[in-house]
N, C-alpha and C positions, 0 to 999 in steps of 0.2 A: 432624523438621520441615524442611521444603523454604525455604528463604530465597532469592526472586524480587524480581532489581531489573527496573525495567520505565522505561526513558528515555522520556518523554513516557507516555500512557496516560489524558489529561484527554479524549480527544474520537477518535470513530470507530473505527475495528477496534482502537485501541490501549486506549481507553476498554471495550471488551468485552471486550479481551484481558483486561484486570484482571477485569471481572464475572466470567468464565471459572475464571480463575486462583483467585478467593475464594471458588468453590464447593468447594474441595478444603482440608476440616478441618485440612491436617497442613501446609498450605503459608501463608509467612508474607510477605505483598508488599507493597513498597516502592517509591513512584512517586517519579522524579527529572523533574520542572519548574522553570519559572521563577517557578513561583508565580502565574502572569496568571491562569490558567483557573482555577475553580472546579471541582471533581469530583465533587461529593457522594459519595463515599465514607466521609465520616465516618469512627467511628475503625477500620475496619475495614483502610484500610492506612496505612504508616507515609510519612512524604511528608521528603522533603529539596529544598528551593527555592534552584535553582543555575541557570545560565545553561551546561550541559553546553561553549558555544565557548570558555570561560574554563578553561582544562587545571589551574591552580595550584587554584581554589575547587571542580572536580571533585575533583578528588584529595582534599583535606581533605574535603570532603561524606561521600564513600565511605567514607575510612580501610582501616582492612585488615581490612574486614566481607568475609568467605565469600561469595558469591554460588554456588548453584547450579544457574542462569540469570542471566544474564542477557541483556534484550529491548532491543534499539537502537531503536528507531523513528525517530531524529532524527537520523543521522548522515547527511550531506550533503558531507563536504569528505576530501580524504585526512590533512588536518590534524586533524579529530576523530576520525578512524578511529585514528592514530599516536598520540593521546594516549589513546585507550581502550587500545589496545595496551599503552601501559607503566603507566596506571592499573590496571590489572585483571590486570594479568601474572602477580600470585600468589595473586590473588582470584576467579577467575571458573572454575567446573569447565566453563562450558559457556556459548557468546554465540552468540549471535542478531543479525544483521543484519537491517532491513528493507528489501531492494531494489529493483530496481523493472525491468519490461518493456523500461524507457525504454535499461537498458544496451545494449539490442540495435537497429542498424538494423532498419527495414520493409522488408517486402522478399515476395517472393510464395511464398518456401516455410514453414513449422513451424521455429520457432525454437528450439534445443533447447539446454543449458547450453555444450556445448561451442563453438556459435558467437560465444559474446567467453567469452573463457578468461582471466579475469583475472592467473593465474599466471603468463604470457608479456607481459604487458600491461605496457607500457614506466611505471615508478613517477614519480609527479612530484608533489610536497605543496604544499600551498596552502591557502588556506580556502575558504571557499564562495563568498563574492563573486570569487575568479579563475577561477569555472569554470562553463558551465552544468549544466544540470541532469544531462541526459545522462553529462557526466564527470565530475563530482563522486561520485555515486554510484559509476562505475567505477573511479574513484580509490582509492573506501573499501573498495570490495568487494575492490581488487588489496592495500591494506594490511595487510585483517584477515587474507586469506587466505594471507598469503603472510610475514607480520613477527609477527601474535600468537603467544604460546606457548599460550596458550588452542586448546580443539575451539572451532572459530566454520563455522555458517552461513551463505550471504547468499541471504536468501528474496525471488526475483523475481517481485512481483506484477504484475499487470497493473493496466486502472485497476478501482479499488476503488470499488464501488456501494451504495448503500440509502437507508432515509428517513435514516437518520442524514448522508447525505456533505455536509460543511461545502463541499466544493468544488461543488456543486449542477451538476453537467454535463447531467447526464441532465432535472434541472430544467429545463434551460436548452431542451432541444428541445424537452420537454411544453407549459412556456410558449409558446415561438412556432407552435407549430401548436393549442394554444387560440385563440392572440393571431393568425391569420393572418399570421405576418409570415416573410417569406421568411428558409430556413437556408441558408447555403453551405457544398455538397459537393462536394470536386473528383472525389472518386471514391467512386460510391454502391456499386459492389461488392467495395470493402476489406474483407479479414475481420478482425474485432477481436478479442481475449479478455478476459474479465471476469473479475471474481472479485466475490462478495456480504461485506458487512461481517461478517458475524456469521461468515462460512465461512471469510475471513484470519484471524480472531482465533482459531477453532479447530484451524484449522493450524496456526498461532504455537504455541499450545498443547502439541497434540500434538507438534510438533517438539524441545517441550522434554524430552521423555523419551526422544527417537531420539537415533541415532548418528549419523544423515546428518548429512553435512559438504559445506562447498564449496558450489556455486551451486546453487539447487533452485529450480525455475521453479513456482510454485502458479497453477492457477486453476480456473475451471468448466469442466467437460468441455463441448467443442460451442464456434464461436465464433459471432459473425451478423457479417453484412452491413451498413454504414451504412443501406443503403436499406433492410433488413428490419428494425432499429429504425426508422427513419420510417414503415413499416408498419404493425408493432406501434403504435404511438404513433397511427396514423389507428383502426385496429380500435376501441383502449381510449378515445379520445375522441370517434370520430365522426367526425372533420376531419382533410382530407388537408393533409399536407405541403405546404409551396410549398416546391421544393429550386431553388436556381442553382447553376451553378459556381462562380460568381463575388460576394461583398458587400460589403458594409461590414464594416470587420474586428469590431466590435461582434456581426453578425450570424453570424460563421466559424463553424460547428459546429466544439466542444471535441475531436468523436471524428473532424474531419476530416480522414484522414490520407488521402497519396496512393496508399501503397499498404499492403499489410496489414500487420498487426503482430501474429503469435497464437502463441501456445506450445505446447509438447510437455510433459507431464508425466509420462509414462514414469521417469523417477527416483522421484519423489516416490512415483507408484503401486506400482514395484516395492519400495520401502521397506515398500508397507501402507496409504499413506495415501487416500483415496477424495476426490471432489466430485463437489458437486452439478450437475445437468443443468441449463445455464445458457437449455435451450430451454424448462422447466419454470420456473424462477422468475421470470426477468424478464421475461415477460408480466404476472405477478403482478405485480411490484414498479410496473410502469407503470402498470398499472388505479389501485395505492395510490396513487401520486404524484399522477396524473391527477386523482382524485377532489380530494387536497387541493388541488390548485393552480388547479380550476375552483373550488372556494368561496370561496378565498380571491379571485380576479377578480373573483366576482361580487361581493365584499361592498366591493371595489372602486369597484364603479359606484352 
């Protein structure tokens, strides 16, 4: 029997990660929350409700239960990266970090794991509120990687899409080009990388029976253009874009960066692992969105 603790797991690719994880008869998951979120999981997995930034009520939660994964999802600070460290130090055969795109400048080539190399990456702990986001994460990925005794990964998503995303970005343009109301792009031919919810959580997954170690960049093969999502987005609704450079920060397109931001997944692929064609489903996903969020306006008016 496989014993998988899973930090967070109440909502979005961490919430499928679990649905993923409970299809497998032999394997036994354990979600670590604060308890807010509701999961409907019922008694299918075993739940401990802990505030993970409190290091003394982690430790006691865990005790010295075996973990043969363990899934971070919620590590933010090199402070909770260091307290995972010596919490799990003689418990964990195997951790997972979930990281993010963001540790990398934008920048106009393929961004591949060796461009921030955590291992050379000057240590400095703190909590989350001392750092942005950017370095917080960088923080954590230079802790685990470089102080746990534990094998640990830190998996660099990019941003993560579906109907499911509680961060609603992709929302956000569908609505104003229903709603006519001008997006600001400073630069409509940034190439971005995505990654689909259900396709993070089956990586997560899958990672958990691999060897790879150290940073692994995940995402959909293929990136697009800002302006080729406001494209897509005119096709699937009908109604073009109004793009400025320049708005009200209310109006700032979420994916508006200045210059690209896209990854290389060459590691992950030569480990085995595949994705999906991101020029293939997120037309899909926009038609879906599109539909819900012209019903919902209209039931508006």
């Amino acid at each position: 029997m496989r014993n998988i603790l899973v930090l967070g797991g109440t909502r979005f690719f961490g919430k499928r990660l679990v649905e993923r994880l409970l299809q497998d008869a032999d394997t036994q998951v354990t979600i670590l929350t604060r308890g807010i979120t509701k999961d409907g999981f019922g008694g299918c997995v075993n739940r401990l409700n802990v505030d993970r930034t409190d290091a003394k009520a982690l430790a006691e939660a865990v005790g010295d239960t075996v973990w043969d994964v363990v899934y971070d999802n919620i590590c933010y600070s090199p402070d909770e990266a260091a307290a995972a460290s010596r919490i799990f130090a003689e418990t964990a055969k195997r951790y997972i970090l979930t990281s993010s795109l963001s540790v990398y400048d934008p920048g106009p080539e393929v961004l591949r794991e060796a461009d921030f190399d955590p291992l050379s990456y000057p240590l400095r702990l703190g909590a989350k509120e001392d750092f942005n986001y950017q370095e917080g994460k960088r923080l954590a990925e230079t802790v685990l990687l470089t102080q746990a005794a534990f094998p640990a990964a830190a998996v660099r998503f990019p941003i993560v899409l579906g109907t499911d995303d509680y961060t609603k970005r992709l929302h956000f343009h569908i609505e104003h080009v229903l709603e006519g109301k001008a997006i600001g792009v400073p630069n409509l031919g940034a190439l971005i990388s995505f990654i689909r919810s259900d396709e993070a959580a089956n990586f997560l997954y899958g990672l958990g029976f691999s060897q790879l170690a150290g940073p692994v960049n995940a995402c959909s093969d293929g990136t697009l253009a800002i302006g080729d999502i406001l494209n897509i987005i005119g096709q699937k609704t009908g109604r073009e874009a109004v793009v400025l450079s320049e708005t009200a920060d209310q109006d700032m397109s979420p994916f508006g960066i200045e210059e690209s931001w896209y990854m290389d997944t060459a590691k992950a692929r030569g480990a085995g692992f595949q994705f999906l064609k991101l020029a293939e489903w997120f037309p899909e996903l926009v038609r879906e969105l599109a539909t819900e969020l012209n019903a919902s306006l209209r039931n508006r008016e």
